[in-house]
Steps between C-alpha positions, in 0.01 A plus 500: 500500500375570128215758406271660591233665264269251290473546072524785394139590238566653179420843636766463742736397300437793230586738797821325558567559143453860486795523804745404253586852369822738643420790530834737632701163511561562865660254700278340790721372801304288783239712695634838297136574387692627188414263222366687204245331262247610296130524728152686423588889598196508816486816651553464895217669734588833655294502742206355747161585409160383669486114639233377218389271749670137425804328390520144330762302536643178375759371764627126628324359736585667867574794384181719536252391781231665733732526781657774331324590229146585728730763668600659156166514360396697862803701470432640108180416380669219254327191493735232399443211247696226515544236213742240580734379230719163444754579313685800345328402170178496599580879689625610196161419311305624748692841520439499131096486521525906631252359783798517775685802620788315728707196504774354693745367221785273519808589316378279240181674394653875573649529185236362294272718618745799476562399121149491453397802590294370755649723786596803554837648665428618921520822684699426726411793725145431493612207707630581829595225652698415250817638670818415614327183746488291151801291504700542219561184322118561357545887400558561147537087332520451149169330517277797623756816398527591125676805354529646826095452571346311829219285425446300794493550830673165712323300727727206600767262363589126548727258400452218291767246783562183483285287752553113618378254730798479789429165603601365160747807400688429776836753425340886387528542180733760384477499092157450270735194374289266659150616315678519185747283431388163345714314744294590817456335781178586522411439120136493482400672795559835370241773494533791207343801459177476225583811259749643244627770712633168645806536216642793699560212809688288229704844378635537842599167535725511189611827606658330767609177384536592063664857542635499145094530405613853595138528672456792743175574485281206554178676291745578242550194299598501118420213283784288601520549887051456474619163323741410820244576716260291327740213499551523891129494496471210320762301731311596782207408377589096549540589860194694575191325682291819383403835449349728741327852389231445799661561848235257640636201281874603558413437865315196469809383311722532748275389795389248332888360415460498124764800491808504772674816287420779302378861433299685725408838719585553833113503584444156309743367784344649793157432406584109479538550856756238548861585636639174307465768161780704469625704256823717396578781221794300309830646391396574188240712616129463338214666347257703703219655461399860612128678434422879471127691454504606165202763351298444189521767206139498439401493885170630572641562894778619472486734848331201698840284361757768572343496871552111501815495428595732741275345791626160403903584522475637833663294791222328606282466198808361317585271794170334532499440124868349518388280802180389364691313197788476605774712363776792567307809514609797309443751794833423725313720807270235565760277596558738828098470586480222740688208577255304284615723206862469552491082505321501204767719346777310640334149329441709154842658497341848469751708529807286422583668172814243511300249466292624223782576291543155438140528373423560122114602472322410247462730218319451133789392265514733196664515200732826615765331704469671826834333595648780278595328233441645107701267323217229538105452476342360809255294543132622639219327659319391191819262378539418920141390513516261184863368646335422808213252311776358327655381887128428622436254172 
């Protein structure tokens, strides 16, 4: 189950740096939105001008296409330019060119670009539907909500579960045990996630099975819970048959039997199109991942991105996004649109906020311990990325 975002560049990693200053000290409990850290002071927009007449965007693949974006561009004017991204890396460079007024971040790009000054905090009543259909267990995260601001707007949410060939895993599996202990059955046929966000999936491990670690917050790590998780790494390592950060080589993998367990998305499993996959959110719950639209500080469309964000959370614009790659959508009302809609929430888990509360999403590790803890330095991305080499070799 292991990572999930690729090296981090220098310029990356400088931004992850500047998020390790306190500002109030505040506490930040899980999904309070109330962590306090020193970020750029961006003035918010007060209010909707003129369309200017486009909007780029750098988004993941599926998540702006013609068949909804045509009818946006006839509604407002807006014609929308779409650059596809990777990786979270590669969306934070682009964001950082000042060529792109929109992107759909993961949890573990938000705060980079947030640190960075490279977005700017949302008016939140500029954006209608934004309302009381968003479910709630992506309102106001840690990784998109600092010092009481909103800077992203949520699109949809996964988890990273653990997925495994039935005909060989004959019993379900009901602990990660089995892709991480070096005793395995199933030693060297285990698939890992390609990525040092991937650490987080070793922290909540531990903080099952190592509870004096005292971890309880798997992105905040000090030096000497990092070093445990790098040690678990390293034992799993001898097990592993590879790393996957394409979805089209984890599923090869598994079709093609080089992998019978490992991490993976919901959609990776139902795009193999083969009921012997399977797959199961352990009892020590797992990683996810969850993306929101978040606005450039220097965008040069800012009134043609406000209306996207709005068109795109409605019920059906959301939906069809959510659908098309294969996710929870954030917009809870499209799950009462057709029968269609409400299967495809049902498989995702969209509204099953139990279920997602066994989810940690990924957010940027920083050097302020967002578990709440003063009495200690954490670790940030910069010292996770080089630990992560050191696992890789």
């Amino acid at each position: 189950m292991r990572k999930k975002i690729l090296a981090t560049t220098a310029m990356a990693a400088a931004a992850v740096l500047a998020l390790s200053g306190c500002t109030t000290g505040g506490e930040a409990s899980e999904g309070s939105g109330e962590l306090q850290i020193d970020v750029p002071d961006i003035a918010m927009q007060d209010a909707l001008g003129d369309y200017e007449g486009e909007v780029n965007i750098v988004a993941w693949s599926g998540f702006v296409e013609p068949a909804w974006s045509d009818a946006f561009t006839s509604e407002t004017g807006c014609v929308v330019n779409r650059r596809v991204a990777g990786t979270s890396d590669e969306m934070v460079q682009l964001m950082r060119t000042g060529d792109y007024d929109l992107v759909s971040a993961s949890g573990d790009a938000s705060l980079r670009l947030i640190a960075g000054g490279d977005v700017q905090p949302l008016n939140l009543e500029l954006i209608p539907n934004f309302g009381d259909d968003i479910v709630e267990g992506m309102k106001g995260q840690i990784y998109d909500t600092i010092n009481g601001k909103s800077y992203g707007i949520p699109i949809g949410r996964g988890a990273n579960i653990l997925q495994y060939n039935s005909e060989i895993v004959t019993e379900e599996p009901t602990s990660w045990d089995v892709a991480w202990e070096k005793d395995s059955p199933y030693a060297g046929k285990v698939i890992a996630y390609d990525a040092p966000i991937y650490i987080a999936d070793a922290a909540v491990y531990l903080m099952a099975h190592e509870p004096d670690l005292g971890i309880t917050n798997p992105y905040a790590l000090d030096e000497e819970q990092l070093e445990a998780a790098i040690d678990l790494l390293r034992q799993q390592n001898e097990i592993v048959s590879e790393y996957w950060s394409d979805p089209a080589a984890q599923i090869t993998s598994f079709a093609g039997g080089t992998t019978v367990l490992g991490t993976s998305w919901e959609v990776l499993r139902k795009l193999t199109e083969d009921d012997r996959f399977q797959s199961v959110l352990p009892e020590e719950g797992s990683t996810g991942w969850s993306d929101a639209w978040m606005l450039a500080t220097e965008s040069k469309n800012p009134n043609c991105a406000y209306a996207w964000m709005d068109y795109s959370s409605s019920p059906e614009v959301n939906g069809a996004i959510a659908m098309n790659f294969g996710m929870a959508p954030a917009n809870a009302a499209f799950c009462d649109t057709s029968e269609e809609a409400k299967a495809h929430c049902e498989y995702f888990n969209a509204t099953d906020e139990e279920y997602f509360k066994n989810v940690w999403f990924w957010t940027t590790p920083i050097e302020q311990c967002i578990d709440g803890r003063t009495d200690v330095t954490c670790t940030n991305f910069q010292q996770w990325t080089d630990a992560w080499l050191s696992v890789k070799g």
